[in-house]
C-alpha positions as CSV (number, residue, x, y, z in Angstrom):
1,X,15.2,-0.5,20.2
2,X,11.9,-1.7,18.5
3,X,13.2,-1.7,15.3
4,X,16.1,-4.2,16.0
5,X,12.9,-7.0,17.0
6,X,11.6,-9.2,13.6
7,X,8.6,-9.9,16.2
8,X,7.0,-7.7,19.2
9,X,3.9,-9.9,20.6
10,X,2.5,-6.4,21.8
11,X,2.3,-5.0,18.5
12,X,0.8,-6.2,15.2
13,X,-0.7,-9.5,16.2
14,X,-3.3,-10.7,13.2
15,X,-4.9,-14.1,14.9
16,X,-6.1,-15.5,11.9
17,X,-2.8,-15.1,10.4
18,X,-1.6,-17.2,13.4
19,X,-4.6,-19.3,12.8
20,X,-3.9,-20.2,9.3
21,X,-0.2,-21.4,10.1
22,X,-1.6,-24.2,12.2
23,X,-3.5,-25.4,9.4
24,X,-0.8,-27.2,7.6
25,X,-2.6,-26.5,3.9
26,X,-0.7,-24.4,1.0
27,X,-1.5,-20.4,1.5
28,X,-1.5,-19.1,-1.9
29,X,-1.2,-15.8,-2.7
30,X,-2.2,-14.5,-6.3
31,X,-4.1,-12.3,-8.5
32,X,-6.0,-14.9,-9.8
33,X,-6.1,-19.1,-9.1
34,X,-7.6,-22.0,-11.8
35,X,-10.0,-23.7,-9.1
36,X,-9.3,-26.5,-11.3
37,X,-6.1,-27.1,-10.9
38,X,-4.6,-25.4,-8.1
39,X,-2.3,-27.2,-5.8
40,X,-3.7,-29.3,-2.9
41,X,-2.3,-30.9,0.1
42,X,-4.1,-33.2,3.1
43,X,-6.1,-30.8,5.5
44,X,-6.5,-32.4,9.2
45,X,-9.0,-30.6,10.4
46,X,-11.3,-30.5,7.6
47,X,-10.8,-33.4,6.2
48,X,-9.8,-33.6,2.1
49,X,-7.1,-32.0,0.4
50,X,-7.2,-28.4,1.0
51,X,-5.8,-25.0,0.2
52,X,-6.5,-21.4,1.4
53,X,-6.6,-18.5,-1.6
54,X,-5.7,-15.3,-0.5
55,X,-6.2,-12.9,-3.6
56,X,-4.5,-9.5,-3.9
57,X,-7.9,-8.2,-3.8
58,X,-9.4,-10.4,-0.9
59,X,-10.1,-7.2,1.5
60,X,-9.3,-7.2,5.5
61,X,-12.7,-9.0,5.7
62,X,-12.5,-12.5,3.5
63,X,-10.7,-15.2,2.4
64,X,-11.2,-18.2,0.6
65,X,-10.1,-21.5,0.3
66,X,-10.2,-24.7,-1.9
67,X,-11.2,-28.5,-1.0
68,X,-10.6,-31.5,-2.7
69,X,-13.3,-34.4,-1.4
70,X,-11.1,-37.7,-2.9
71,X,-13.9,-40.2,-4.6
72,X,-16.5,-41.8,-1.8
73,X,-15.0,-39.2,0.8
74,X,-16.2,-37.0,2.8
75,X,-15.5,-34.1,4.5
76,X,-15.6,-34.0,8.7
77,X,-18.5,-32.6,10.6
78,X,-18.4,-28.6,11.3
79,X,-20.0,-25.7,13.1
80,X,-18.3,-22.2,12.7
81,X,-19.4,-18.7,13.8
82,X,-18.6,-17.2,10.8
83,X,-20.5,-16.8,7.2
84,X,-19.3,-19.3,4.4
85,X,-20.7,-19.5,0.8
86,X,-19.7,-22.5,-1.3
87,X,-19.4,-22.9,-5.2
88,X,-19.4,-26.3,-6.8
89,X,-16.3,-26.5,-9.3
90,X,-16.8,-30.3,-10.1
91,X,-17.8,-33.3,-9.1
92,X,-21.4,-34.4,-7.8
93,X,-22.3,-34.8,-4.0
94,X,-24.6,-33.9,-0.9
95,X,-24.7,-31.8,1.9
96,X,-26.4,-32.2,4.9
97,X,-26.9,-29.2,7.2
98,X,-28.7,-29.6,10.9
99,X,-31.5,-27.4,12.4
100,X,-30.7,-26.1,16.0
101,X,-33.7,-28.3,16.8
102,X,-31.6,-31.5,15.2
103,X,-34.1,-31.6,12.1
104,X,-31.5,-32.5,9.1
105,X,-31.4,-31.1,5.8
106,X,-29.8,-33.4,2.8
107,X,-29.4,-31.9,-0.7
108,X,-27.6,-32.5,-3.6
109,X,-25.3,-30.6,-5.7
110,X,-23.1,-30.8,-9.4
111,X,-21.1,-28.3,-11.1
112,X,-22.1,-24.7,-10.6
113,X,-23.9,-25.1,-7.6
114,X,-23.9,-22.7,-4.4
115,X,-24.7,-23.2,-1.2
116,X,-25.0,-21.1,2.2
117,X,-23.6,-22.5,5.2
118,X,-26.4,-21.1,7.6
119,X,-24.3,-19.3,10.8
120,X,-23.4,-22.0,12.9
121,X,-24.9,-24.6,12.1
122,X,-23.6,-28.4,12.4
123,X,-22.8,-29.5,8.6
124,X,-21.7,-32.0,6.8
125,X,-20.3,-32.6,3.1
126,X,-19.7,-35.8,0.9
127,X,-18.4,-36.5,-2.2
128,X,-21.4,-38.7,-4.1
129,X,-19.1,-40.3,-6.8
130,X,-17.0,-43.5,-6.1
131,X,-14.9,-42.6,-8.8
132,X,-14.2,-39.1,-9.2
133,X,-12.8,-36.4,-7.2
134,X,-15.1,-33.1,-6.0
135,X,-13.9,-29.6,-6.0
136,X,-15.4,-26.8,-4.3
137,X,-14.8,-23.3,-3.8
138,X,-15.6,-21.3,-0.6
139,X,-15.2,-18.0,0.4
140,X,-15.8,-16.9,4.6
141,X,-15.5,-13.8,6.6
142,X,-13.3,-16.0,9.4
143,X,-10.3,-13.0,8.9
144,X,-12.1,-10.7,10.8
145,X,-14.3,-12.8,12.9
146,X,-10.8,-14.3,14.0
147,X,-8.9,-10.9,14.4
148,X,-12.2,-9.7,16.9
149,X,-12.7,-13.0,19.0
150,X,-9.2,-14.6,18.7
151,X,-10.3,-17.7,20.1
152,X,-10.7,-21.4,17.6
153,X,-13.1,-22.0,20.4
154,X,-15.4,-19.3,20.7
155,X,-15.6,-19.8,16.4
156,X,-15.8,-23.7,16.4
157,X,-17.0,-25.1,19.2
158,X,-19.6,-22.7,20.1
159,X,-23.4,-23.6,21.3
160,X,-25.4,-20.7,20.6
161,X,-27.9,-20.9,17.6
162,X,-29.4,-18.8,14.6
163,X,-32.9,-20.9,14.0
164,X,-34.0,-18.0,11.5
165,X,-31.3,-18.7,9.2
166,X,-32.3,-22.0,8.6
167,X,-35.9,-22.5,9.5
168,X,-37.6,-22.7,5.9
169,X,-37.2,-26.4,4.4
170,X,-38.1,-26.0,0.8
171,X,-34.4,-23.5,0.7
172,X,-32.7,-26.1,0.6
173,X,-35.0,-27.9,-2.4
174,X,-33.9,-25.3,-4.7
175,X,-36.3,-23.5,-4.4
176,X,-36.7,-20.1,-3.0
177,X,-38.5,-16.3,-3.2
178,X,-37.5,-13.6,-5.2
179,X,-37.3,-9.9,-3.5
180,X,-38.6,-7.7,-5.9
181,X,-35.8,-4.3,-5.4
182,X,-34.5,-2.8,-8.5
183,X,-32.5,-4.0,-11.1
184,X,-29.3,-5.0,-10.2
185,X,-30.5,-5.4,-6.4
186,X,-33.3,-8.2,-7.3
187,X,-32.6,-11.0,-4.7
188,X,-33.7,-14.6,-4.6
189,X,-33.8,-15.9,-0.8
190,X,-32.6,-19.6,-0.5
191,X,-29.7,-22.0,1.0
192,X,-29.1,-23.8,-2.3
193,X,-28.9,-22.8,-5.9
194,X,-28.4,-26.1,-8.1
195,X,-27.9,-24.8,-11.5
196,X,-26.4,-21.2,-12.0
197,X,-26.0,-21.7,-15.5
198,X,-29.8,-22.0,-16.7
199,X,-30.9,-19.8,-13.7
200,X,-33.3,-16.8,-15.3
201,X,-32.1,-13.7,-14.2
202,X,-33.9,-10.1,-14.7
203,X,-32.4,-7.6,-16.7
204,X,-30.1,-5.1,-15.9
205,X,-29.4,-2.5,-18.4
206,X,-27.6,-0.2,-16.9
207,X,-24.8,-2.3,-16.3
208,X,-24.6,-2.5,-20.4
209,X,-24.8,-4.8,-22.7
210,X,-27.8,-5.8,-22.2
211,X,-26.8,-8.1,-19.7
212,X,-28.8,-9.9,-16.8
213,X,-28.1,-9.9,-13.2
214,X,-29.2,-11.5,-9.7
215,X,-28.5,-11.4,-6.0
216,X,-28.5,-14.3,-4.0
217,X,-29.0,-14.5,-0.6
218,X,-28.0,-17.7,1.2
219,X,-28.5,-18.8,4.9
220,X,-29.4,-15.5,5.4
221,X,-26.0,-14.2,5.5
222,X,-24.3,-10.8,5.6
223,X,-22.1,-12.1,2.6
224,X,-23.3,-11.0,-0.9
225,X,-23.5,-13.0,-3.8
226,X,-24.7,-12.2,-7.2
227,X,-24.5,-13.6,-10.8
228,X,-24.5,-11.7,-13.9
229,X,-24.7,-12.6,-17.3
230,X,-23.5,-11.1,-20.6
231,X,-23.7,-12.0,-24.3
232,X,-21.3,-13.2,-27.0
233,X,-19.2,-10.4,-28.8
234,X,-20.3,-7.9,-26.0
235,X,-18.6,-6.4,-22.9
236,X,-19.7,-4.4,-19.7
237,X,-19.4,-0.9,-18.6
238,X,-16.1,-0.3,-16.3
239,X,-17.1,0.8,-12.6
240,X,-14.8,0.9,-9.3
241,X,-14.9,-0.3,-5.6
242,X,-13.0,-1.3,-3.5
243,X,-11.1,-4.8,-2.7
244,X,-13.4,-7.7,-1.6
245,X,-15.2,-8.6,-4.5
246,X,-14.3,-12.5,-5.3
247,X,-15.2,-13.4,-8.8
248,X,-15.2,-16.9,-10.3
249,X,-15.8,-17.3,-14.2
250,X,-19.1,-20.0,-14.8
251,X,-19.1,-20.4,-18.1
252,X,-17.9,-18.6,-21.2
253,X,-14.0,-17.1,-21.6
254,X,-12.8,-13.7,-22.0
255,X,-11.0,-11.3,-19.8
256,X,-10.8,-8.5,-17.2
257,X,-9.2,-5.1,-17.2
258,X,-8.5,-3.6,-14.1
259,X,-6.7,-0.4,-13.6
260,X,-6.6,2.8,-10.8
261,X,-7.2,6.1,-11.7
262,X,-4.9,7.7,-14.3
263,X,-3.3,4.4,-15.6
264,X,-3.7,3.1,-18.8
265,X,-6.9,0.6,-18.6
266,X,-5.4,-1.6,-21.6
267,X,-1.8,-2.3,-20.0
268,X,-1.8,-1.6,-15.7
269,X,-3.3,-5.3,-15.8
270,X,-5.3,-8.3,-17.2
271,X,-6.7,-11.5,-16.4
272,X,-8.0,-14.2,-18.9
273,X,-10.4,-16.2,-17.2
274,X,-12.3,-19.4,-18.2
275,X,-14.6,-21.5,-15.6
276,X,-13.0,-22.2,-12.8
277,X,-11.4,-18.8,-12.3
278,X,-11.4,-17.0,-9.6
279,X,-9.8,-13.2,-9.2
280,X,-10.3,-10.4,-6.7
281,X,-10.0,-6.6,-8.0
282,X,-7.7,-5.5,-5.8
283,X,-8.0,-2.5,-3.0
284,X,-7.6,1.1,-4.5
285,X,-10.3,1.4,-5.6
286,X,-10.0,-0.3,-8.9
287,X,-11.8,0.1,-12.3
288,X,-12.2,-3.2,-13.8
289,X,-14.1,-4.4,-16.6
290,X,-15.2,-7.7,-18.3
291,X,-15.2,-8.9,-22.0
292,X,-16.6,-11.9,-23.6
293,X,-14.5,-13.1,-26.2
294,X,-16.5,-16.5,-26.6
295,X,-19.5,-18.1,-28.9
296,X,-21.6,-18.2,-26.0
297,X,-22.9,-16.4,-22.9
298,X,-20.6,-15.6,-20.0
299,X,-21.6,-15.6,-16.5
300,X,-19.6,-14.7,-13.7
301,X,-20.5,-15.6,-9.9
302,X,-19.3,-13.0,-7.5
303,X,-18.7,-13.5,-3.3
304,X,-18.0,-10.9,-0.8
305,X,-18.4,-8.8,2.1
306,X,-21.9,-7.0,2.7
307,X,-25.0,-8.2,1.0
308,X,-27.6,-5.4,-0.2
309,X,-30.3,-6.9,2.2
310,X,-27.4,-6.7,5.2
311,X,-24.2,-4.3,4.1
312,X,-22.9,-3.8,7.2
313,X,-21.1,-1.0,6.2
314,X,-22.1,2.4,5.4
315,X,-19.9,2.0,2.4
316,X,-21.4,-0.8,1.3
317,X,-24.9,0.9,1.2
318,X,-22.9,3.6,-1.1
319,X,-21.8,1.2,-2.9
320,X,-25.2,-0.6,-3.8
321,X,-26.9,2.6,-4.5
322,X,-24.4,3.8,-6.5
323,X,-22.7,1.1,-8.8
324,X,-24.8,1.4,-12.0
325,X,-24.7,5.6,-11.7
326,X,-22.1,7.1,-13.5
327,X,-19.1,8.7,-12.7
328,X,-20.8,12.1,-14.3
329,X,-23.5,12.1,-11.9
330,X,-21.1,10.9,-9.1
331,X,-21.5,7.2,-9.0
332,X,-18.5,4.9,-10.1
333,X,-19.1,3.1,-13.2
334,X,-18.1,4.6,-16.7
335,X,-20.3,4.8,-19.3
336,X,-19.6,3.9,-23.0
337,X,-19.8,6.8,-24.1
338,X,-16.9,8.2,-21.9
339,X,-14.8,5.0,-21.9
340,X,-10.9,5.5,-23.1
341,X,-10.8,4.2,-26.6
342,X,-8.5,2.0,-26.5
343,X,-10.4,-0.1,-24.6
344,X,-12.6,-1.4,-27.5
345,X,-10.1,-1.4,-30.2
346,X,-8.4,-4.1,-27.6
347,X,-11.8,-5.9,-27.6
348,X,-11.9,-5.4,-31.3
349,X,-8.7,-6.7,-31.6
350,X,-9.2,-9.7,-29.5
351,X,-12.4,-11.1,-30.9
352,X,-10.6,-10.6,-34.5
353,X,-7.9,-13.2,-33.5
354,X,-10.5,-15.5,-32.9
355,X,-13.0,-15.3,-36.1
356,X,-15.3,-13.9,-33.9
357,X,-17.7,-10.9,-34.8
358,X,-18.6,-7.3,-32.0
359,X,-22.7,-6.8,-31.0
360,X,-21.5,-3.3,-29.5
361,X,-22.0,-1.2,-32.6
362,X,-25.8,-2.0,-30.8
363,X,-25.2,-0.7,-27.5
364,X,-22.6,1.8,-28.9
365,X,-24.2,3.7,-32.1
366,X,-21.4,5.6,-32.9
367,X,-19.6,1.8,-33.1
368,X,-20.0,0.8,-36.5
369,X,-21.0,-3.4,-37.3
């Protein structure tokens, strides 16, 4: 008899599915977006022009969404119980974030920016031009803060207050203190992070390429964010997880492969990105990999569920202790050395179309120049 319903309330019930259909914005559902130029439409109870991105590879946990401030706007006041990092895509503007006490924090923020929304805190943010639009980029755990507590209220219009996650003034300044881990697990406590591009980062070389990598913390959240960098005519070592992992391109172009076990890495699937995309590996877990294919460096800014400091999950932890190990030794990532070949004859391949020259041959000796 069940199977004749399209809809039992007593089964199945996702709130912030529910949620999300009150919201009268675009729900797009993708692989990958162009922050850039994805389409917008007005968003009542945020204010702006809005849109939420559900990736394939957003997890049960996350999802994100896009916001449009129009020139001199602003976007309208907000407290939520649930995490929320933000990534400037363009445009210039401020943000003012309140203290439980109702001491007021005001910064300001251009392209590449983050910012942490600290956990329920009142906030504010404007668009600081009179003539241009600003884009931003945010990614939240309100999925499965919605699907536990149900209630709009109990998320949005609730009193209680985190003063540690927003107690030190000079994070929001820019400024911050780095946490001195291991590489790939370095962290630099803050709220605000002005300039990703020229950001120093310590090296990781495991991850290959002699590429650099940090973690951010913001607000004190349970999110994790990183930023990694790698070089021109250079790509990364492959590794796995699982979904959750939101990944936006900062500057430099290239690509992605991503592929499950026993696929073919250079044709199960692909994504070019440029700044301003974002793209989700999708649940499996999935190998995926990154080239550079520009004249300059590439970094890419990654959001998602579980932050080294606080993982949440026992998985997580795996996962942090584990991601630069390889496969041999039982970690997940895959080292050149044992890397299907036709991976960097694609790479090859690519960066001939485009004049451009390989560095592996020094990362890879048995890669010739």
């Amino acid at each position: 008899m069940g199977d004749e319903m399209d809809f039992n309330p007593y089964y199945g019930v996702f709130p912030y599915r529910d949620f999300i259909k009150t919201e009268g914005i675009p729900v797009i559902e993708a692989y990958s977006v162009d922050c850039h130029t994805v389409a917008l439409e007005p968003w009542e109870r945020l204010g702006g022009l809005g849109a939420y991105v559900h990736l394939a590879g957003k997890s049960d946990f996350l999802s994100a969404y896009v916001v449009e401030i129009p020139p001199g706007g602003e976007l309208k006041p907000e407290q939520h119980m649930h995490d929320e990092l933000m990534h400037v895509i363009s445009g210039r503007g401020a943000t003012v974030i309140e203290d439980p006490d109702g001491k007021k924090h005001s910064f300001e923020w251009g392209p590449t920016a983050i910012f942490g929304i600290p956990m329920n805190a009142k906030h504010q943010i404007f668009n600081g031009s009179g003539t241009e639009p600003a884009r931003l980029a945010a990614v939240t755990d309100l999925p499965i803060i919605f699907n536990i507590f149900h209630r709009p209220e109990f998320i949005f219009e609730n009193p209680f207050t985190f003063p540690e996650r927003s107690e030190t003034d000079r994070y929001y300044e820019g400024e911050g203190e780095f946490r001195k881990i291991k590489p790939g697990r370095h962290q630099w406590e803050t709220n605000f992070v002005p300039d990703l591009v020229n950001f120093e980062l310590p090296p990781w070389i495991a991850r290959g390429a002699a590429g650099n990598n940090i973690q951010f913390l913001l607000g004190d959240s349970s999110m994790h964010c990183h930023i990694s960098q790698f070089f021109e005519g250079t790509y990364k070592k492959a590794h796995a997880h699982n979904a959750g992992a939101h990944i936006f391109c900062v500057t430099g172009k290239g690509y992605s492969l991503l592929w499950k076990q026993g696929e073919n890495p250079v044709d199960a699937m692909r994504v070019d990105w440029k700044p301003g995309t974002l793209y989700a590996p999708p649940d499996g877990p999935t190998y995926h990999q990154h080239f550079n294919v520009s004249q300059e460096q590439s970094r890419y800014l990654v959001f998602d569920f579980g932050g080294s400091r606080y993982p949440v999950l026992d998985s997580k932890m795996w996962i942090y202790e584990n991601m630069d190990r390889s496969e041999t030794a039982g970690g997940m990532q895959i080292e050149y050395e044992d890397e299907d070949p036709r991976i960097h004859e694609l790479f090859e391949e690519e960066l001939g179309k485009r004049g451009l020259r390989s560095r592996m041959h020094e990362f890879i000796p048995s890669r010739t120049a």
